[in-house]
N, C-alpha and C positions, 0 to 999 in steps of 0.2 A: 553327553548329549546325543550320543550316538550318532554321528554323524560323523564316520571315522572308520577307516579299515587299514590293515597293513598290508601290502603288497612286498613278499620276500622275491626275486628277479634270481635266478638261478643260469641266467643263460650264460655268461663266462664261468662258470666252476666246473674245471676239468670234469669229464664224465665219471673217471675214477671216484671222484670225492663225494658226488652227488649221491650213490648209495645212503652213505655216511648222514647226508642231509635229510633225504626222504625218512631215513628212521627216525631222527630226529624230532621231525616235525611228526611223525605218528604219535612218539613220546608227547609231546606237546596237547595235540590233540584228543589224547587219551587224559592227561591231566586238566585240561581246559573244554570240557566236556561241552560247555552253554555258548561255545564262541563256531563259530561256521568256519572251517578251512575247505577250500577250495583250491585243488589244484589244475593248473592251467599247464602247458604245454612246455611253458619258461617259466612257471611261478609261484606260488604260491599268496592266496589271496586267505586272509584270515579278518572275520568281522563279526560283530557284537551279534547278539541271537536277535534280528531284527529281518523284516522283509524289505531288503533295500535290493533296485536293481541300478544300472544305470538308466533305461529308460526314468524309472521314478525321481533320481538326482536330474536328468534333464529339463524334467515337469517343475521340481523346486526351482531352478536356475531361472528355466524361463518365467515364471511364476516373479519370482525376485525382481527380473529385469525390466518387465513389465515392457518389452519394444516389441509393437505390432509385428505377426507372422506374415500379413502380407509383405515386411520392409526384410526380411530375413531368407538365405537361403541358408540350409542346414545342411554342413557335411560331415560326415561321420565316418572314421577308420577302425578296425580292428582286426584282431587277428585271433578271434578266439571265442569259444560257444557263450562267454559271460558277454559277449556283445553284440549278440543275439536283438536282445529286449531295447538295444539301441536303435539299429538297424532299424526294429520296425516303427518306433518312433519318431526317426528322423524319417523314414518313410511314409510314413500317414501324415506328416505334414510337407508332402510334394518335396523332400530332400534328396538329398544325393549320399547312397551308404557302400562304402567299397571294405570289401573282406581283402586283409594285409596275407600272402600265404597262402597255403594250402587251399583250395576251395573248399570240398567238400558241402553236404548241404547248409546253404544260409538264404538268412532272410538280405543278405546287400544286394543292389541291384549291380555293382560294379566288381570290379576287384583289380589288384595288385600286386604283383610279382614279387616284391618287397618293399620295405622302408625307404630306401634310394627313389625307390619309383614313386612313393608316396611325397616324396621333395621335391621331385621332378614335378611331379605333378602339380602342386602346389607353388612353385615358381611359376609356371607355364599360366598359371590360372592370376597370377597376379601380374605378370605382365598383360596380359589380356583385356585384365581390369580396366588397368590403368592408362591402356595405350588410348589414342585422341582418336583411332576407330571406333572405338565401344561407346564412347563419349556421344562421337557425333551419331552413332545410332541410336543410343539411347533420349538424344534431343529432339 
């Protein structure tokens, strides 16, 4: 049905071995001609010969879920040029987009030092939530 990709994470395999892997996956990708490999910085991403982004998975999701944009705020993490096509989706719908790593140029309006910081942050925002300040502001 294609709606499906494999994502290989490569970031714990000793740097020694990874050689070994990246041929690998050339091999692959020379025998699986019609399949789109992509590699990321930790990973490699391999999927059906289709134009899928994640922005466009975004659009089906919320499409699916049918809950007003006004009732929604939208946050979005990545750390890598495939999440790109996120960032500006969650940002043309007045979201919040933070690049995980390295900056470099992106479409986020925020960013983050790392993963750690991405939990961090995400506790901090749900205490916030929840606390009986927000509450009574928002009544």
């Amino acid at each position: 049905d294609h709606h499906y990709s494999i994502c290989l994470h490569f970031h714990r395999l000793p740097e020694d071995e990874r050689t070994n892997l990246h041929c690998l996956i050339e091999r692959l990708e020379q025998k699986y001609s019609s399949l789109s490999f992509r590699r990321l910085p930790t990973s490699y991403e391999i999927l059906p010969p289709i134009e899928w982004t994640k922005s466009r998975a975004l659009d089906r999701i919320a499409s699916e879920l049918s809950i007003e944009s006004e009732n929604l705020l939208y946050l979005a993490f990545g750390d890598s040029d495939a999440d790109e096509a996120m960032f500006v989706w969650v940002n043309h719908r007045q979201g919040i987009s933070f690049k995980v790593g390295a900056l470099g140029e992106t479409q986020a309006l925020g960013s983050a030092d790392t993963p750690a910081d991405v939990i961090d942050f995400l506790h901090n925002l749900t205490v916030l939530i929840t606390s009986s300040e927000v509450r009574k502001i928002g009544s």
